[in-house]
KETORBA-148727 format. One record per residue (C-alpha): residue in three letters; y, z negated, x; residue number from 1. Coordinates in nm, 4 decimals. Layout:
@r=ALA north=Y up=Z east=X k=NUM
...
This chain:
@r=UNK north=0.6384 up=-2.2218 east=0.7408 k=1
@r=UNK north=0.6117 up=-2.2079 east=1.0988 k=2
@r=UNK north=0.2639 up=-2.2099 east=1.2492 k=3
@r=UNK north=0.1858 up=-2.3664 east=1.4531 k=4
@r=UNK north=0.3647 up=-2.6471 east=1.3302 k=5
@r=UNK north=0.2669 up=-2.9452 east=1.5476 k=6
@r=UNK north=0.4257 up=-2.8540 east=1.8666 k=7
@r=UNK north=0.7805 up=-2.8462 east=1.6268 k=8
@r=UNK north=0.6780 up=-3.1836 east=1.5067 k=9
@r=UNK north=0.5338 up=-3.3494 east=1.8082 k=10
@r=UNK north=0.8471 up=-3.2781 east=1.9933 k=11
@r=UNK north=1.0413 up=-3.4206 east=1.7978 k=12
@r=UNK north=0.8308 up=-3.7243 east=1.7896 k=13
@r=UNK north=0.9181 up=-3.7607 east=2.1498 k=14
@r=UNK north=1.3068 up=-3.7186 east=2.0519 k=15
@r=UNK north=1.2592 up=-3.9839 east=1.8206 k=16
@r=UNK north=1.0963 up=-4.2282 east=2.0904 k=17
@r=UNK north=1.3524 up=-4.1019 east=2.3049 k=18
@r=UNK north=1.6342 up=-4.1852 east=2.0941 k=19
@r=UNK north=1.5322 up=-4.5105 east=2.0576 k=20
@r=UNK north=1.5098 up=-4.5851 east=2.4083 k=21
@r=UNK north=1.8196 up=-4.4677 east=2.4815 k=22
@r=UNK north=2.0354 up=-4.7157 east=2.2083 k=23
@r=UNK north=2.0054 up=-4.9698 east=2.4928 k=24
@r=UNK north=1.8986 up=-4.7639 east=2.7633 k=25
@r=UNK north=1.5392 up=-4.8727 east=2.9291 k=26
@r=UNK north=1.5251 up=-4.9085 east=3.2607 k=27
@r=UNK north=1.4587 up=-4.5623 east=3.4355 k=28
@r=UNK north=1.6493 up=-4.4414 east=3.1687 k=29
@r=UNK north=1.9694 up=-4.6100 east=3.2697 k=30
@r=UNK north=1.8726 up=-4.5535 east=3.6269 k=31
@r=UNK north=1.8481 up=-4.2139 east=3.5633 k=32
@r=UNK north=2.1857 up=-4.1829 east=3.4119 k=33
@r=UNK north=2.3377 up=-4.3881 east=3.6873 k=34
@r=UNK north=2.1723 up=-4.1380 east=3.9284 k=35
@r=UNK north=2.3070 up=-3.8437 east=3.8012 k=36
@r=UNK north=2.6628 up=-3.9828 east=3.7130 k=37
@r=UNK north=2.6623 up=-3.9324 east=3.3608 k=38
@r=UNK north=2.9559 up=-4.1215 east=3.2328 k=39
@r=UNK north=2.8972 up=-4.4531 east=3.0581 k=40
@r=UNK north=3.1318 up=-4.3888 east=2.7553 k=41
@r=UNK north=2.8656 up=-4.0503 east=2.6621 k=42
@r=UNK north=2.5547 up=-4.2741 east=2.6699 k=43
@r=UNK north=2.5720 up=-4.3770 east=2.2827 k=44
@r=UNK north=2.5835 up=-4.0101 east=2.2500 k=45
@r=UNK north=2.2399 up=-3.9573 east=2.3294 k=46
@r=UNK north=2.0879 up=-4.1589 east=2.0155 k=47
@r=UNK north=2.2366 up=-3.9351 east=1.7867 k=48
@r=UNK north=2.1922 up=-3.6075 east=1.9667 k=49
@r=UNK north=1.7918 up=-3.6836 east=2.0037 k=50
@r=UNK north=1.8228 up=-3.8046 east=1.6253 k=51
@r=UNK north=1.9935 up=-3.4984 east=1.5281 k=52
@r=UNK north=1.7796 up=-3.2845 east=1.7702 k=53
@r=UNK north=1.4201 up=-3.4269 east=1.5512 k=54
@r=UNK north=1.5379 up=-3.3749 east=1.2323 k=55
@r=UNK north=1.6382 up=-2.9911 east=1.3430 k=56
@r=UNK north=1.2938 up=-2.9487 east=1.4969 k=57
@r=UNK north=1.1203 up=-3.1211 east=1.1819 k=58
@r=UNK north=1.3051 up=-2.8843 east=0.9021 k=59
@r=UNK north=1.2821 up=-2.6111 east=1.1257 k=60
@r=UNK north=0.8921 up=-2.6417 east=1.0432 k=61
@r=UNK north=1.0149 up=-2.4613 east=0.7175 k=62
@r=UNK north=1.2976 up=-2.2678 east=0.8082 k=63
@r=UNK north=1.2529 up=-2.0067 east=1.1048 k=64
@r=UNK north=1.5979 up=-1.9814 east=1.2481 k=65
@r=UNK north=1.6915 up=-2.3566 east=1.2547 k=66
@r=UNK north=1.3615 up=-2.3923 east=1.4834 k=67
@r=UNK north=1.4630 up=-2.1424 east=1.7164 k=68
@r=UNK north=1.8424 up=-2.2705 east=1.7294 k=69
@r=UNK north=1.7209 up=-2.6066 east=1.7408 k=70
@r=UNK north=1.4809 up=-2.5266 east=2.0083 k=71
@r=UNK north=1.7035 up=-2.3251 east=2.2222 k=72
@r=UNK north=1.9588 up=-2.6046 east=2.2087 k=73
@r=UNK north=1.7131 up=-2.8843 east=2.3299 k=74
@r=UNK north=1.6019 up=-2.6026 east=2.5982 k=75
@r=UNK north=2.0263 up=-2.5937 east=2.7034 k=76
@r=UNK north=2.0185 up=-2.9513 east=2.6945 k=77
@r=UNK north=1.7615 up=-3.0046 east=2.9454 k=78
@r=UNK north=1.8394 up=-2.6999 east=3.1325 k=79
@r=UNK north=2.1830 up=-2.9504 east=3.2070 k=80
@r=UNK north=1.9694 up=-3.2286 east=3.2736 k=81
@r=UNK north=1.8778 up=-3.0254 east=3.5624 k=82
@r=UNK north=2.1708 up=-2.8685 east=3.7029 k=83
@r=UNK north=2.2921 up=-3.2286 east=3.6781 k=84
@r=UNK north=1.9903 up=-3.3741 east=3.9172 k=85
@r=UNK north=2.0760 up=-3.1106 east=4.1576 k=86
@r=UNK north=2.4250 up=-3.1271 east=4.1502 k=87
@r=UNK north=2.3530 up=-3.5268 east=4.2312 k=88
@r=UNK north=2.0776 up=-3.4592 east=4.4864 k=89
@r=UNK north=1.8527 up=-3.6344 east=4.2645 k=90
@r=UNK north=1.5456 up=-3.4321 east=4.3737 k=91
@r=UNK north=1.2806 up=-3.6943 east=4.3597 k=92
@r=UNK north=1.0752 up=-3.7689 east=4.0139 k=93
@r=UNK north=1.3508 up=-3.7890 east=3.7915 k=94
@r=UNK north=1.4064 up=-3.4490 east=3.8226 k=95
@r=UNK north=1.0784 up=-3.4045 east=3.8086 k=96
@r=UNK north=0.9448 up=-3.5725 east=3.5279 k=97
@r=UNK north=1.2485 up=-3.6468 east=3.2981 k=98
@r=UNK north=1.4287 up=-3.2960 east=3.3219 k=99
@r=UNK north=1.2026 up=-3.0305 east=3.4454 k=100
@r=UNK north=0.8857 up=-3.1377 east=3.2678 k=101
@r=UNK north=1.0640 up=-3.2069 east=2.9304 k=102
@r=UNK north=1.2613 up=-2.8551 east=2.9717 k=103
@r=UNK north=0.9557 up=-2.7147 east=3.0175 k=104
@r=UNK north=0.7871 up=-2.9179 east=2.7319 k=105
@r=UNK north=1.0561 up=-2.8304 east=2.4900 k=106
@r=UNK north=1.0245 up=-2.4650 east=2.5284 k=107
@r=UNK north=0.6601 up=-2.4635 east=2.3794 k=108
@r=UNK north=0.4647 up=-2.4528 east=2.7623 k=109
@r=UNK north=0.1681 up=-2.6396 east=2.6068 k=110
């Protein structure tokens, strides 16, 4: 078992909220999205990638190399979010707060 454990399972906590926010996109979510040009037809992606991306971070609590893979992959993710904000010009607090802070987040800066 992986100790710490709680930064595995509070981050995917936050997958899980996020997930959910994303099945019909909140407001600075879908502004976000529409900022960055991330096509429409990949938004009911998200749900299940975040879903998918919690449940890896929760039975990685047991099993070592799913964490890391799991945790490197969420690190990729957001690492995209990023290039994408840049690539859109999108330097203000979306970048900011929804990319750069969860990239750094997910890669255990606590």
């Amino acid at each position: 078992m992986i100790q710490p454990w709680w930064p595995l399972a509070g981050l995917a906590v936050i997958h899980l909220a996020d997930a959910a926010m994303c099945l019909k996109p909140v407001g600075f979510i879908r502004d976000c999205l529409r900022d960055v040009g991330f096509p429409r037809r990949f938004w009911p992606v998200l749900p299940l990638l975040k879903t998918v991306t919690a449940a890896g971070l929760v039975a990685g609590i047991w099993v070592t190399t799913l964490a890391v893979l799991t945790s490197a992959a969420v690190v990729c993710y957001f690492l995209t979010a990023i290039g994408m904000h840049i690539r859109a010009r999108d330097l203000g607090r979306n970048l900011f707060l929804n990319a750069a802070g969860q990239c750094w987040w997910s890669r255990g800066g606590v």
